[in-house]
py3Dmol code that shows the C-alpha trace and the ligand (Angstrom):
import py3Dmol

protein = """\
ATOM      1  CA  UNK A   1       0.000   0.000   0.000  1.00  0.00           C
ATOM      2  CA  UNK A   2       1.335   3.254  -0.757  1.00  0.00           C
ATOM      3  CA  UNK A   3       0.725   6.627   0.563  1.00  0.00           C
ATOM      4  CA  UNK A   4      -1.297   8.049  -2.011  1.00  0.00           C
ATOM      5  CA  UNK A   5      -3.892   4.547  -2.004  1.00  0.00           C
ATOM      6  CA  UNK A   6      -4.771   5.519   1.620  1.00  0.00           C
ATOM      7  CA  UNK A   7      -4.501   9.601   1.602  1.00  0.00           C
ATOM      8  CA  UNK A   8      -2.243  12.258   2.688  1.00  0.00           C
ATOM      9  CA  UNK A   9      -0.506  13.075   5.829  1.00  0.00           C
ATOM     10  CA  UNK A  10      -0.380  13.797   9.321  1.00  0.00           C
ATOM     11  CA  UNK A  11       0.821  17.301   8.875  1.00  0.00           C
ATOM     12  CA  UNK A  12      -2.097  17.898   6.263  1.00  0.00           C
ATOM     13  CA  UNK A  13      -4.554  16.415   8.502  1.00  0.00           C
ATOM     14  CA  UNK A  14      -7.434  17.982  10.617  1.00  0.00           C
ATOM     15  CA  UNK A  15      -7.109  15.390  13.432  1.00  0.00           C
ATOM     16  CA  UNK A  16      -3.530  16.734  13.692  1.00  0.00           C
ATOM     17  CA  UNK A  17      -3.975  19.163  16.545  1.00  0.00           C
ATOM     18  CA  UNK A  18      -1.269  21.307  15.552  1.00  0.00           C
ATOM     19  CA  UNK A  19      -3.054  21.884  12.073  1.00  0.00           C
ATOM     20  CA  UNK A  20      -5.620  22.478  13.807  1.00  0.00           C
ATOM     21  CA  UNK A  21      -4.486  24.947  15.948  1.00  0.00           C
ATOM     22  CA  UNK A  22      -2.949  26.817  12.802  1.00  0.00           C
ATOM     23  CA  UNK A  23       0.838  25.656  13.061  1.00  0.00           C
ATOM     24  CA  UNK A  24       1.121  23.765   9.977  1.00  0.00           C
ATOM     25  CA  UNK A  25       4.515  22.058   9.923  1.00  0.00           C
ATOM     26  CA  UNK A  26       6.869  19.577   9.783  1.00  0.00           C
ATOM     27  CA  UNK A  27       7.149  19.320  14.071  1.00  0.00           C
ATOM     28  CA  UNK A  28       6.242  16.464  16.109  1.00  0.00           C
ATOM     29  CA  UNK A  29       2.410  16.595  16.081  1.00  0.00           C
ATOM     30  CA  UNK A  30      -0.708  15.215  18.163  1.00  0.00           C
ATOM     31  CA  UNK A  31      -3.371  13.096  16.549  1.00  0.00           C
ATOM     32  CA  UNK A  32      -6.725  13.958  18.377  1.00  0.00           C
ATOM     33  CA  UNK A  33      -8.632  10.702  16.663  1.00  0.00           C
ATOM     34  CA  UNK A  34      -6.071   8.252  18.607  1.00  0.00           C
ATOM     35  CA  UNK A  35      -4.573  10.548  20.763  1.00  0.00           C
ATOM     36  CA  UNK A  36      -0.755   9.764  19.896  1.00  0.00           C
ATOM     37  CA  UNK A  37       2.159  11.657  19.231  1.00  0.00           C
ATOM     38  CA  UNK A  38       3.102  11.734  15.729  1.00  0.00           C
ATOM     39  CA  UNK A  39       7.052  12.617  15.233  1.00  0.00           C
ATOM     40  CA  UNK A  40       7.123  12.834  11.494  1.00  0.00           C
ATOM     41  CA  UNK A  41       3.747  13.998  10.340  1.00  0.00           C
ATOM     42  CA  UNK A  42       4.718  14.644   6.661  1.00  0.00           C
ATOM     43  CA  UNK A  43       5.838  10.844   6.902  1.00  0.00           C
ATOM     44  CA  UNK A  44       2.833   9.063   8.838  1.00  0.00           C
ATOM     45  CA  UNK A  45      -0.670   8.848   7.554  1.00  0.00           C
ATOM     46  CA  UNK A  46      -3.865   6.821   8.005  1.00  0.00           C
ATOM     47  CA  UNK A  47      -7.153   5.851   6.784  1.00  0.00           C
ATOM     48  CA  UNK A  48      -8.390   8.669   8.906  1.00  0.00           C
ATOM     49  CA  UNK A  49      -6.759  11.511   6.929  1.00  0.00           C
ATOM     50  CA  UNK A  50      -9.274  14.123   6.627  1.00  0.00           C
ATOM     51  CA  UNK A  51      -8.974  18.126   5.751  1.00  0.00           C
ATOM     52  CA  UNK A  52     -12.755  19.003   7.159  1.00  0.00           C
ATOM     53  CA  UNK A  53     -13.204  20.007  10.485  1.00  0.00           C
ATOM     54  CA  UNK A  54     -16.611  17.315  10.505  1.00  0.00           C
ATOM     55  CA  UNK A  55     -17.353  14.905  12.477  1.00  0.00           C
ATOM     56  CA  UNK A  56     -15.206  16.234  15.391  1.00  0.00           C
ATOM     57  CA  UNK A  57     -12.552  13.124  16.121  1.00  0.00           C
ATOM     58  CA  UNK A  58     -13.761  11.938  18.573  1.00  0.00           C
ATOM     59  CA  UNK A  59     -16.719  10.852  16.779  1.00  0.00           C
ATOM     60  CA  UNK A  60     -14.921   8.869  14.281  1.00  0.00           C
ATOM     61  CA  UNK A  61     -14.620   5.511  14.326  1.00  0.00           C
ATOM     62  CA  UNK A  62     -10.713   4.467  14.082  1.00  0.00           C
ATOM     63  CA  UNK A  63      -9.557   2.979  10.891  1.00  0.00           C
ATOM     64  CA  UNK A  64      -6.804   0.812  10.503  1.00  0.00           C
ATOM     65  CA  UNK A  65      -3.284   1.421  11.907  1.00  0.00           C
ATOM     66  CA  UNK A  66      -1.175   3.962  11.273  1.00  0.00           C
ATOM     67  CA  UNK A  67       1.376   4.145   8.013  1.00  0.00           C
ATOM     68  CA  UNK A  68       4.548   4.993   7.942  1.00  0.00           C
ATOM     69  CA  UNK A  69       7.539   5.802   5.387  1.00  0.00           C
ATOM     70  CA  UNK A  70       9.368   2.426   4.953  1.00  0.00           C
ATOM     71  CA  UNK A  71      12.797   4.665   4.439  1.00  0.00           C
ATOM     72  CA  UNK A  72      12.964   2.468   0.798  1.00  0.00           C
ATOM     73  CA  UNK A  73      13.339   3.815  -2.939  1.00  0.00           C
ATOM     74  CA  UNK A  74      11.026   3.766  -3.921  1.00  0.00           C
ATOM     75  CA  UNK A  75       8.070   5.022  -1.239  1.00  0.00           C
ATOM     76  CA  UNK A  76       6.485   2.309   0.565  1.00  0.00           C
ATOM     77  CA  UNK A  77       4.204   2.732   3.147  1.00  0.00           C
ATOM     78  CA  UNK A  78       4.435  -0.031   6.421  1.00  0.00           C
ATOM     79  CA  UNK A  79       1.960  -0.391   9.067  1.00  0.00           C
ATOM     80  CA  UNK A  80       3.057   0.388  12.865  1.00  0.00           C
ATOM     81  CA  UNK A  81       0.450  -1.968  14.981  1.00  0.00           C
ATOM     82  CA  UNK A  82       2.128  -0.846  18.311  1.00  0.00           C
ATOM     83  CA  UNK A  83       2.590   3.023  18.031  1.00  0.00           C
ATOM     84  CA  UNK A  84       4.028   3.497  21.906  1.00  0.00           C
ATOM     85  CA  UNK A  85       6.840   0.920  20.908  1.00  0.00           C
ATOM     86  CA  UNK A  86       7.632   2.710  17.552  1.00  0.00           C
ATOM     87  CA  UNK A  87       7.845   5.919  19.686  1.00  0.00           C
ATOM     88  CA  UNK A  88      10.367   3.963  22.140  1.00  0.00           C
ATOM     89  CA  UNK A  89      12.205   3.027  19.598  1.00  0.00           C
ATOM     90  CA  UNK A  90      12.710   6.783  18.153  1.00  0.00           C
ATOM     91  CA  UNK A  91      13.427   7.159  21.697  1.00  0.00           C
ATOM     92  CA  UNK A  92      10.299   9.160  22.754  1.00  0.00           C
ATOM     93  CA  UNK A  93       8.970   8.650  26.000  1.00  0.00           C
ATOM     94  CA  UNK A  94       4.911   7.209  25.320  1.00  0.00           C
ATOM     95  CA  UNK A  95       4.310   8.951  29.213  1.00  0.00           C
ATOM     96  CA  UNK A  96       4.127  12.823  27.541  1.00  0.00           C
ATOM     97  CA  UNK A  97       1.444  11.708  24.664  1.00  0.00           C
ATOM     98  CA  UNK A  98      -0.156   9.207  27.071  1.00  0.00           C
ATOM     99  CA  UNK A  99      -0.763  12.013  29.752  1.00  0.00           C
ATOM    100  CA  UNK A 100      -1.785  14.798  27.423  1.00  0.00           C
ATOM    101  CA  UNK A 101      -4.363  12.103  25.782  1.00  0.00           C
ATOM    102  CA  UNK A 102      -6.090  11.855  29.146  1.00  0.00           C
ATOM    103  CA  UNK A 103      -6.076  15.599  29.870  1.00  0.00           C
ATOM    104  CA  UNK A 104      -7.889  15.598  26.332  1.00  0.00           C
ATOM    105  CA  UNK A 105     -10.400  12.978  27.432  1.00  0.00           C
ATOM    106  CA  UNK A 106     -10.898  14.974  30.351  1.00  0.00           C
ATOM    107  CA  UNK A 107     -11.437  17.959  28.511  1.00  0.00           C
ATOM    108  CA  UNK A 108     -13.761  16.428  26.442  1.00  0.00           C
ATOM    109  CA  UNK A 109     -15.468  14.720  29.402  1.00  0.00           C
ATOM    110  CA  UNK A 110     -16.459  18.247  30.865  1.00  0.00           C
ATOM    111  CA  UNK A 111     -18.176  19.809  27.268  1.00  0.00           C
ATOM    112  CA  UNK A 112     -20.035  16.209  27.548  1.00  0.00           C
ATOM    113  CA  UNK A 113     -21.122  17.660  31.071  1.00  0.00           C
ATOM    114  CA  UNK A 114     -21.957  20.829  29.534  1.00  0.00           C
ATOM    115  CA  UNK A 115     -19.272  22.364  31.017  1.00  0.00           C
ATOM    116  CA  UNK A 116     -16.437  24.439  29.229  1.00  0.00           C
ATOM    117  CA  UNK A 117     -12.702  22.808  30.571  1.00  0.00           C
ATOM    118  CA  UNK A 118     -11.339  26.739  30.294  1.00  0.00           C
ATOM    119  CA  UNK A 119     -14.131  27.531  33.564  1.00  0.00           C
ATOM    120  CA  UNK A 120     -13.772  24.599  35.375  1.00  0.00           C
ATOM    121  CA  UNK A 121      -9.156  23.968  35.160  1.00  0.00           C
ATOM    122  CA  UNK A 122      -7.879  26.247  38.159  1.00  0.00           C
ATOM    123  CA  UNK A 123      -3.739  27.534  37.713  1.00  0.00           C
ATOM    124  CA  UNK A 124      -2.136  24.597  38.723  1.00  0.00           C
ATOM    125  CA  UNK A 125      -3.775  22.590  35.776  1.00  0.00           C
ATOM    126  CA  UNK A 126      -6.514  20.589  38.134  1.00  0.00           C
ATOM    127  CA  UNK A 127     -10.198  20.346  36.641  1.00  0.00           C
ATOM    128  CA  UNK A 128     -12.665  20.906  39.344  1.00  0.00           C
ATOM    129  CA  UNK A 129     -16.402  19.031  39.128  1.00  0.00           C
ATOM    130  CA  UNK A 130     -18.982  19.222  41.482  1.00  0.00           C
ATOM    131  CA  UNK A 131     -21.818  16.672  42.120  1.00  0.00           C
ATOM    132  CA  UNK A 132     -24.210  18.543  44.408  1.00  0.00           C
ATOM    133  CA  UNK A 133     -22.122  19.520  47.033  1.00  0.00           C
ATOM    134  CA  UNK A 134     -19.249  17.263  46.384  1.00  0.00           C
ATOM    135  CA  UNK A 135     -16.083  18.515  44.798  1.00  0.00           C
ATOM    136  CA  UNK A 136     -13.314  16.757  42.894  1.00  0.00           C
ATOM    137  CA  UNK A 137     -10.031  17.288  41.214  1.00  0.00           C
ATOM    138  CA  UNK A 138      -8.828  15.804  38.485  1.00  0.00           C
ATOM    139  CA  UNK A 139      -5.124  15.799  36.384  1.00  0.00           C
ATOM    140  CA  UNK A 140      -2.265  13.860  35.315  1.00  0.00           C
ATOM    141  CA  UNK A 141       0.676  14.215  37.677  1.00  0.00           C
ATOM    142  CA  UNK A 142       4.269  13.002  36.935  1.00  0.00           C
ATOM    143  CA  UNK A 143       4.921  11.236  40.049  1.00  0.00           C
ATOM    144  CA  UNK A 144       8.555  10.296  38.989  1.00  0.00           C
ATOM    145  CA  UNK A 145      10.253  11.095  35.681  1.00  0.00           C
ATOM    146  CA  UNK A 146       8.231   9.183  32.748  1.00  0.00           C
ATOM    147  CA  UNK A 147       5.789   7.572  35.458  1.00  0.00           C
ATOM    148  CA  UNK A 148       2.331   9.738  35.010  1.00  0.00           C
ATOM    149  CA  UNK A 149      -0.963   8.884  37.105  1.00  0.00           C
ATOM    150  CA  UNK A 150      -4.893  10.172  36.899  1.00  0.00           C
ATOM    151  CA  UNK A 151      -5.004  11.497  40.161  1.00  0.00           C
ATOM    152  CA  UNK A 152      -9.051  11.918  41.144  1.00  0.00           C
ATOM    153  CA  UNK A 153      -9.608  13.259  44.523  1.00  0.00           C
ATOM    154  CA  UNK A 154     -12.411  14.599  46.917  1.00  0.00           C
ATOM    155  CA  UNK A 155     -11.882  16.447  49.790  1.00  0.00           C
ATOM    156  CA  UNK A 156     -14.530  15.165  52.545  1.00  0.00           C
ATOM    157  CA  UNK A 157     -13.632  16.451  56.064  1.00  0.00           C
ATOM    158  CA  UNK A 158     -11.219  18.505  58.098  1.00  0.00           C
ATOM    159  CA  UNK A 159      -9.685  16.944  61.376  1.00  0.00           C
ATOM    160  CA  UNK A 160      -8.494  18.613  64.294  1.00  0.00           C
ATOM    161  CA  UNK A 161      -5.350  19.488  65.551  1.00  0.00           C
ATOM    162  CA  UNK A 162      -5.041  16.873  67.956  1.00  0.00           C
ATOM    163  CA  UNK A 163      -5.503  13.068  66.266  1.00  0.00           C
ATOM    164  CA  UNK A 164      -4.659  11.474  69.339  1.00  0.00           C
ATOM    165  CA  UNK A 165      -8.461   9.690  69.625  1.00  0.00           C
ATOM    166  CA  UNK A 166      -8.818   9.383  66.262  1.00  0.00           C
ATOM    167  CA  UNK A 167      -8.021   5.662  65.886  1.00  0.00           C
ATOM    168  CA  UNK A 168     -11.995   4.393  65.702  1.00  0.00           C
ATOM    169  CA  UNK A 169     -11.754   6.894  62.692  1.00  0.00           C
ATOM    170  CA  UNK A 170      -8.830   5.834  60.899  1.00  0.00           C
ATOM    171  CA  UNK A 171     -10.433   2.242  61.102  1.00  0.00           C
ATOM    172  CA  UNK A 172     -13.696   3.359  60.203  1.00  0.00           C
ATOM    173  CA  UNK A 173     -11.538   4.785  56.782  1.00  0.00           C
ATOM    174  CA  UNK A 174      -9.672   1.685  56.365  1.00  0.00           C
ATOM    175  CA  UNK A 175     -12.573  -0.374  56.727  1.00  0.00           C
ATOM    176  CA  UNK A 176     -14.577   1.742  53.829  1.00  0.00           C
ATOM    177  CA  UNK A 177     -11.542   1.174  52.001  1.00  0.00           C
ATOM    178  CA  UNK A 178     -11.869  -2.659  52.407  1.00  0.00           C
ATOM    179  CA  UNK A 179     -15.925  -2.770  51.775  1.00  0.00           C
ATOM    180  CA  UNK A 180     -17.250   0.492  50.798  1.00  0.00           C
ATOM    181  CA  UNK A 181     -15.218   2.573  48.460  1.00  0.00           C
ATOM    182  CA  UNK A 182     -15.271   0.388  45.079  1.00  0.00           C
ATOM    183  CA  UNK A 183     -12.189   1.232  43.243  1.00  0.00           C
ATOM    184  CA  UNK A 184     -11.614   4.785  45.115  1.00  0.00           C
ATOM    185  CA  UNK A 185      -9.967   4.688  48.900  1.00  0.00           C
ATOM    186  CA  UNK A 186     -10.235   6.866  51.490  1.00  0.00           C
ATOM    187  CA  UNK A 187      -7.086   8.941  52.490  1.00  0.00           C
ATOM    188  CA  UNK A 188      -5.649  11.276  54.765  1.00  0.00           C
ATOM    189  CA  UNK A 189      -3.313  14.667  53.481  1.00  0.00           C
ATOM    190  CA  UNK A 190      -2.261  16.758  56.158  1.00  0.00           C
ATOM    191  CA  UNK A 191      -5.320  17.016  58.268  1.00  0.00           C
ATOM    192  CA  UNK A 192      -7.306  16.646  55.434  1.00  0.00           C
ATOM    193  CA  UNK A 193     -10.171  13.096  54.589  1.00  0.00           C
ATOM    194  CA  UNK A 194      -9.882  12.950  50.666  1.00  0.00           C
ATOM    195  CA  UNK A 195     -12.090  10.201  48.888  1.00  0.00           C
ATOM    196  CA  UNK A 196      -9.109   9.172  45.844  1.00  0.00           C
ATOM    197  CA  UNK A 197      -8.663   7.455  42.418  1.00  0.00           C
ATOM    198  CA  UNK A 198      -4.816   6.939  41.635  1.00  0.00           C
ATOM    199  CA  UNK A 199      -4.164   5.055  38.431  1.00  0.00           C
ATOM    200  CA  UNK A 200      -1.392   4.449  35.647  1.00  0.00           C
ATOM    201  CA  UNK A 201      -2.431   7.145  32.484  1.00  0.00           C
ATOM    202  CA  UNK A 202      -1.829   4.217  29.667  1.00  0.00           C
ATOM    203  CA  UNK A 203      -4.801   2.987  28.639  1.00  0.00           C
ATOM    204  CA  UNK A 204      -7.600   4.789  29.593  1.00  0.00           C
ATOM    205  CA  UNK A 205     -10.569   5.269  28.105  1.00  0.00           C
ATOM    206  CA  UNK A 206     -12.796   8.677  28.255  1.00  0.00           C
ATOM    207  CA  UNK A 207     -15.820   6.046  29.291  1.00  0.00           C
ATOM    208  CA  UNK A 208     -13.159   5.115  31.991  1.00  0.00           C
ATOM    209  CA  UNK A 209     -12.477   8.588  33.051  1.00  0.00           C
ATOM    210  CA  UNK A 210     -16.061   9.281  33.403  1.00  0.00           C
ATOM    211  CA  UNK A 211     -16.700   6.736  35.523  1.00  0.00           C
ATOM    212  CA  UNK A 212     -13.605   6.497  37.467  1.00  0.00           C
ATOM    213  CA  UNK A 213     -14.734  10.350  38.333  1.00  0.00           C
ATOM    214  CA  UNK A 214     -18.266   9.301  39.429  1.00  0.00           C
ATOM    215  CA  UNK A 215     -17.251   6.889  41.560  1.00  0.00           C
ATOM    216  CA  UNK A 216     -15.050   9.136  43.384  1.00  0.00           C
ATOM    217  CA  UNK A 217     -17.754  11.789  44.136  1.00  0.00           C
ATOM    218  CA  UNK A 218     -20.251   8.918  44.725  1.00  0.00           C
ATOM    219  CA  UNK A 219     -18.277   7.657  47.427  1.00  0.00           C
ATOM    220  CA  UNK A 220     -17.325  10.940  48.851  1.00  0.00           C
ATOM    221  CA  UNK A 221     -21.236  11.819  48.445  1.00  0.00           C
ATOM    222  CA  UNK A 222     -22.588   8.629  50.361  1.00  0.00           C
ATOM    223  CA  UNK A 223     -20.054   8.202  52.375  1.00  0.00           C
ATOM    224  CA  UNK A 224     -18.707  11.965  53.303  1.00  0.00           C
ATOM    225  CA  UNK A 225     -21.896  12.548  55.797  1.00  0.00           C
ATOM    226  CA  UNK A 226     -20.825   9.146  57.660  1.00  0.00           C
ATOM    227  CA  UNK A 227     -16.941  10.302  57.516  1.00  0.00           C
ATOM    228  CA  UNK A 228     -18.236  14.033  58.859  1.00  0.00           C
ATOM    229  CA  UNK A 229     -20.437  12.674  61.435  1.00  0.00           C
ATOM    230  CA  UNK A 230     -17.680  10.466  63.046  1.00  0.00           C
ATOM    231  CA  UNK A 231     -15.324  13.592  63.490  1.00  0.00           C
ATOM    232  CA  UNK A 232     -17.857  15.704  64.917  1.00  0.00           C
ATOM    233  CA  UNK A 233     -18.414  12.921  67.372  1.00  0.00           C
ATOM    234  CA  UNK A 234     -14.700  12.231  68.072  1.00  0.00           C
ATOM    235  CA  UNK A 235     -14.263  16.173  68.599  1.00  0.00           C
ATOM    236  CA  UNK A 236     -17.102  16.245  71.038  1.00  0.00           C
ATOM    237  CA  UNK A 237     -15.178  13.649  72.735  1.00  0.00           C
ATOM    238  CA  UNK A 238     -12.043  15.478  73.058  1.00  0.00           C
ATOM    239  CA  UNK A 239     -14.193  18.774  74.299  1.00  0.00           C
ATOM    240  CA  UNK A 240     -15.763  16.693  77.504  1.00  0.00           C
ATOM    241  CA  UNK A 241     -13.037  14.144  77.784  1.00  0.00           C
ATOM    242  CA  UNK A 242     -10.429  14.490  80.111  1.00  0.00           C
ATOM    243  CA  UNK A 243      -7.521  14.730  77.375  1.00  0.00           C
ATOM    244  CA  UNK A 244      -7.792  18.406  76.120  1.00  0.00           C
ATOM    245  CA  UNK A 245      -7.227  19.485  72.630  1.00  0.00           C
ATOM    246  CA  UNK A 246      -3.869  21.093  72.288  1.00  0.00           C
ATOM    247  CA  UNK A 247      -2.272  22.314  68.866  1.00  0.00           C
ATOM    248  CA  UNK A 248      -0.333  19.577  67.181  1.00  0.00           C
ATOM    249  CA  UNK A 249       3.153  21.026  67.904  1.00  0.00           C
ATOM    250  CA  UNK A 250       3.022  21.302  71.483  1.00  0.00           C
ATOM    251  CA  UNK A 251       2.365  17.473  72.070  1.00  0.00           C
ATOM    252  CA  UNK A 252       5.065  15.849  74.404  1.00  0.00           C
TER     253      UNK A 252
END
"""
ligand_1 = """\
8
LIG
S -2.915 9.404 12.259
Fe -4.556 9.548 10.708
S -6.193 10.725 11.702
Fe -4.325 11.023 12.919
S -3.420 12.910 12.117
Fe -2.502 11.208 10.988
S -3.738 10.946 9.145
Fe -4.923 12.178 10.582
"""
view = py3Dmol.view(width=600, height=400)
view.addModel(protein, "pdb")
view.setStyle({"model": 0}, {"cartoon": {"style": "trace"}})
view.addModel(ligand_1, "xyz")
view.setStyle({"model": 1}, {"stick": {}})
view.zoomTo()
view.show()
């Protein structure tokens, strides 16, 4: 198969976000249809190839695998079935294009919500969704160089200063963990409860994402009240017990 028997290229192609965004060219660019890094877009093609802006690519079924040059006199298109190893092998890390595919899912996920991603991403790069009054944050954090997680969290209750009582609690958590909290778990930051999602960025799927982020706020939802109510009791305890609260440096 040859280029011309299954259209043009990358760099002339709508899905290519960087034609898209109106910096035709021969730099590395971004297919938004399967949400891969494309190194050499005058070089790469598809069945895909399109120049209108309709259907949006996400609404086109994929087609194929992606072409590339063979390097041989003369041209001769080749098939790449696994596009992360080809990009190893060029010696590109996969993490980069795997991350910024799930921060376009997630993108995409909020205009499905009726929501536009520019109102709802705060400055560090976290998108913020409510359900009632539950709120989470979602991104993709590089946790170590080329390792990037979804990170989903829900903040669900504050603790006070002193923890020293607060071991039914931190059962009560684990135990929600163990039986209550599906694929999410419950966690503490600082003095902060957070309902959580923590997962490897390759291979999700936007109908992954969306639920992934639905279960977090539907645990922090049903569960938060429970979570609440059990630190207003344990404060109440520390109020008439006889071990006063004191500010979490002066212990000892
Ligand atoms: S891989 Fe296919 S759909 Fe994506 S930019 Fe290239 S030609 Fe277009």
């Amino acid at each position: 198969m040859t280029r011309n028997e299954i259209g043009n290229n990358c760099a002339e192609c709508i899905n290519n976000q960087n034609n898209r965004e109106g910096h035709y060219g021969d730099e590395p660019g971004f297919c938004l249809l399967r949400q891969v890094l494309i190194p050499e877009p005058f070089w790469t093609t598809c069945q895909n190839f399109s120049d209108r802006h309709e259907p949006a690519p996400t609404q086109q079924q994929i087609q194929g695998p992606i072409y590339i040059d063979s390097g041989e006199n003369p041209f001769r298109s080749v098939p790449v079935y696994d596009w992360n190893a080809y990009l190893s092998s060029l010696g590109y890390d996969p993490g980069p294009s795997q991350a910024r595919a799930v921060l376009n899912m997630l993108d995409e996920l909020i205009r499905s919500y009726g929501l536009q991603p520019e109102d709802t991403t705060d400055a560090r790069g976290w998108r913020i969704l409510t359900m009632e009054k539950t709120i989470a944050r979602a991104n993709v954090v590089q946790w170590e160089p080329g390792l990037y997680f979804l990170v989903i969290y829900a903040p669900i209750a504050e603790l006070p200063l002193n923890d020293q009582r607060f071991g039914p609690l931190y059962r009560r958590l684990l135990e929600f963990n163990h039986n209550g909290s599906y694929g999410a778990r419950f966690a503490i930051d600082e003095r902060t409860v957070h309902v959580s999602l923590v997962r490897p960025v390759s291979q999700i799927t936007i109908s992954d994402l969306d639920a992934n982020l639905r279960m977090v706020l539907t645990v922090a939802r049903n569960l938060g009240d429970q979570v609440r109510q059990a630190v207003q009791e344990l404060v109440k305890l520390d109020e008439t017990g006889s071990a006063t609260t004191q500010p979490a440096q002066d212990k000892e």
